[in-house]
N, C-alpha and C positions, 0 to 999 in steps of 0.2 A: 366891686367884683373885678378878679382879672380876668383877663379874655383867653381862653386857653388856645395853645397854637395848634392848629392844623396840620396832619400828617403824623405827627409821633405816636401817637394810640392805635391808628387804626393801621389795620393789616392793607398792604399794598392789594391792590387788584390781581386776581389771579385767572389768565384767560380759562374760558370754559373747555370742558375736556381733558383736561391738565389735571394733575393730581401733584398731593404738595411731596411725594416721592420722586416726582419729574422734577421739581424743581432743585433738591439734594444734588451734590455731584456724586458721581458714581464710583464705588470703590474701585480702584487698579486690580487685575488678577491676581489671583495667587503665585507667588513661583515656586512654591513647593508639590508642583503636579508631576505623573509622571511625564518622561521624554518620549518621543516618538523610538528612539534606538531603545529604550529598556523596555517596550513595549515587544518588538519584537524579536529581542532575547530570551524573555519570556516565552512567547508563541513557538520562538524555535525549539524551547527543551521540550516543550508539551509534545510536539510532533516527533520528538527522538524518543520521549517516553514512550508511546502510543506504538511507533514503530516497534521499541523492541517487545511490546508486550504483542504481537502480531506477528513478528517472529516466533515468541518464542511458541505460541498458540500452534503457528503450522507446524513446528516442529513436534511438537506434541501430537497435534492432528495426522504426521505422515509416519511414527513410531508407534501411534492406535493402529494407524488403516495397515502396517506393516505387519503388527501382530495378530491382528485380521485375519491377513491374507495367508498368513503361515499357520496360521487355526484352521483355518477351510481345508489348506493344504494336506493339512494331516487328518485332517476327517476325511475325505477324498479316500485319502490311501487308507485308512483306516475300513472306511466300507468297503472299499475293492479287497481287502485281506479275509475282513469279513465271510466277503461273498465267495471270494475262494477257497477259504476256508469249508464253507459251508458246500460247495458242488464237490470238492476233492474228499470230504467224509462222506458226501452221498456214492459217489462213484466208489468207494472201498468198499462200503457197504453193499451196493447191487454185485459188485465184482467176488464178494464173500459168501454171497448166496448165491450167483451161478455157479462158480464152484464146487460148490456142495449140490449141486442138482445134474453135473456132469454125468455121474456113476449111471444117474438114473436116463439119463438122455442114451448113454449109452447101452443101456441093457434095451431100450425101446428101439435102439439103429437095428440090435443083435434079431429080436424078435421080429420087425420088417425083416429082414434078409431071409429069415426061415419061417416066412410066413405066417408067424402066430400074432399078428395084429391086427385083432377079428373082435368083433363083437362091440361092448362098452371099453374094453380095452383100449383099442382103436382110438375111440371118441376122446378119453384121458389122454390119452398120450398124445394126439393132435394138438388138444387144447392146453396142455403143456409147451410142447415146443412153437405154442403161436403167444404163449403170453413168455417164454424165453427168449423169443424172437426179440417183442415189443418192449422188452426192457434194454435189450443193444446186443445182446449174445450173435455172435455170427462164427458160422463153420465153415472152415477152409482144410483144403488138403483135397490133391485130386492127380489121380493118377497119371503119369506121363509128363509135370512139371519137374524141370530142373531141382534138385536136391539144396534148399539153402537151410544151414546148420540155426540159424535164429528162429526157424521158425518149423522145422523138421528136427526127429528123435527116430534114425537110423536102427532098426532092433534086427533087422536082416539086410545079406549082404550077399551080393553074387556078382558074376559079370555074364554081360549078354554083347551078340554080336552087332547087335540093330540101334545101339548106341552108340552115340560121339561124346557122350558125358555123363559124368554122373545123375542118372535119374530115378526117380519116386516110381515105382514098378507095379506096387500093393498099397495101399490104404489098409494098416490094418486099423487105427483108432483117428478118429477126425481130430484135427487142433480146432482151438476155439478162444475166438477175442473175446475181450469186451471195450470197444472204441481203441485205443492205441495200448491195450493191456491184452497181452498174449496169457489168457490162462491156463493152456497147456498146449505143448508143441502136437502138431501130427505126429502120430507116430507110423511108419513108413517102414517098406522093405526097398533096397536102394539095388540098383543095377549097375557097374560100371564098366567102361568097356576093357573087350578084351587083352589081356597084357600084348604088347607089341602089335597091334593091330593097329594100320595107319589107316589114314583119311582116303578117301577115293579118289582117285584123280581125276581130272578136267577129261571131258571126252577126247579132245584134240590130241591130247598127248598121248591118251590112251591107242588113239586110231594110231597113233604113230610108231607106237613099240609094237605092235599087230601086226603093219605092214612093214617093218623091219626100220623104219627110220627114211630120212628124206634120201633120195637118191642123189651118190655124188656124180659129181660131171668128169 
């Protein structure tokens, strides 16, 4: 028999805790990884993308909020036309129905003046001219004011001496508004003064042409 030799067969000793991967050498890295510089050429287009899609967002976002604001705008004006709309047909409207109640207000001034506003009569015709009132009707015209042609209708015409100007003398028919709408002038008998009749003079000068003037020396 040969004597077989020791150590060729058997597997060398392997300390404990070791693993027969520890004992392998270790591959070398790869160098086909990325670089740190193409890394962050990378990162920097993502953020330029990113920005313009941020841009263009606001831009968008301040061309909504623009057309917004110019929609509101026009609503705005929109009601306010509305509404004017709507007060300036109501005012035609009351201003077309006092109108037409004039004749009758004035046949009721006629009847007060000659007394004949007696009985249920009366009662009507109060309660006429207080729900006339309460819609905006107002009567102006009153004797002894100054004569202005906007709002007086002149049907008689004299001159008196106890005047400095043309004035309103007679009422014969009242004027009447309704808020800044004249619906019919006063109609008026007018006085003016006398032709060539001057102004009165100051007492002082008067005393003076009296006592013949200042004495000379």
């Amino acid at each position: 028999m040969t004597e077989e030799t020791p150590g060729f067969d058997e597997k060398p000793d392997v300390p404990s805790g070791a693993t027969s991967d520890d004992a392998e050498p270790k591959a070398a890295p790869s160098s086909e990884g990325a670089s740190p510089a193409g890394d962050a050429n990378a990162a920097a287009a993502q953020v330029a993308g990113l920005t313009a899609q941020l841009d263009q967002v606001r831009t968008a976002l301040g061309e909504r909020t623009a057309d917004l604001q110019r929609l509101q705008a026009e609503y705005q004006n929109y009601r306010r036309r509305v509404e004017r709309d709507r007060i300036t047909v109501k005012e035609i409207a009351i201003a077309s129905l006092l109108s037409e109640l004039l004749p009758v207000l004035d046949d009721i001034g006629r009847a007060r003046e000659h007394g004949e506003l007696v009985g249920g009569f009366k009662s009507v015709a109060e309660s006429l001219e207080t729900v006339a009132a309460k819609m905006g009707l107002q009567q102006f015209g009153k004797e002894g004011e100054p004569f202005d042609p906007t709002i007086h209708e002149a049907l008689m015409h004299s001159y008196a001496p106890d005047v400095t100007e043309t004035t309103c003398v007679a009422i014969l028919q009242p004027g009447y508004r309704f808020g800044e709408r004249n619906l019919r002038p006063a109609r008026v008998a007018v006085a003016e003064p006398q032709p060539g009749a001057q102004a009165p003079e100051s007492g002082d000068a008067a005393d003076g042409k009296e006592n013949g003037g200042p004495e000379e020396g």
